[in-house]
Steps between C-alpha positions, in 0.01 A plus 500: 500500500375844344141607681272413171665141548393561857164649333442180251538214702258685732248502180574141367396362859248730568330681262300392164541488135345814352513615132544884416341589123401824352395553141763435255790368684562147607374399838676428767567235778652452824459495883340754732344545801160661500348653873207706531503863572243541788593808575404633187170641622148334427504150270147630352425820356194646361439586175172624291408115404565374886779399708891395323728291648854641523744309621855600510825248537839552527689288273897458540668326174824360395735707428593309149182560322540799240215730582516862423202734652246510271140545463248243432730272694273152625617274727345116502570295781501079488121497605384755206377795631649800328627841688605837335778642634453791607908619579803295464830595544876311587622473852891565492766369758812719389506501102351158496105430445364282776121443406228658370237662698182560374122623582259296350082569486266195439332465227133408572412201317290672229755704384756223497335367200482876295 
């Protein structure tokens, strides 16, 4: 078995359906696992109108889904809220792709709806 078979069935029993969009092209969907990164520094930050909530994850995808690095990528996951991602690039084993790893943001919920 090839490491993003090793990868997948790791993400079909573990990890969630998550749809990738970004404007123009046809979203996305497949399995990842999403884990926050705590060691990212400070969740809240201040800003002139008060304190932001920034929450980093790490998100690891299937290596099948057709992404290409991008700006203005979103990521949905199966309970709505929406995350930008903020770098994404392939994880290789040899020549062959075995997942996706990404760094999402999350959206607060007010901008989710812009």
């Amino acid at each position: 078995m090839s490491y993003a078979g090793i990868v997948g069935g790791i993400l079909r029993r573990y990890g969630q359906t998550v749809t990738f969009a970004a404007a123009g092209a046809r979203p996305q969907a497949g399995r990842a696992l999403l884990r926050p990164l705590l060691d990212e520094g400070p969740q809240f930050t201040p800003t002139r109108l008060g304190e932001r909530r920034r929450e980093r994850f790490l998100c690891l995808a299937e290596a099948g889904l057709a992404l290409t690095p991008q700006t203005g990528l979103l990521l949905t996951d199966g309970e709505g809220t929406v995350y930008d991602v903020v770098s994404l690039r392939p994880v290789t084993v040899g020549s062959e792709r075995a997942y996706w790893r990404a760094v999402l943001e999350r959206r607060e919920e007010e901008e989710a709806h812009d």
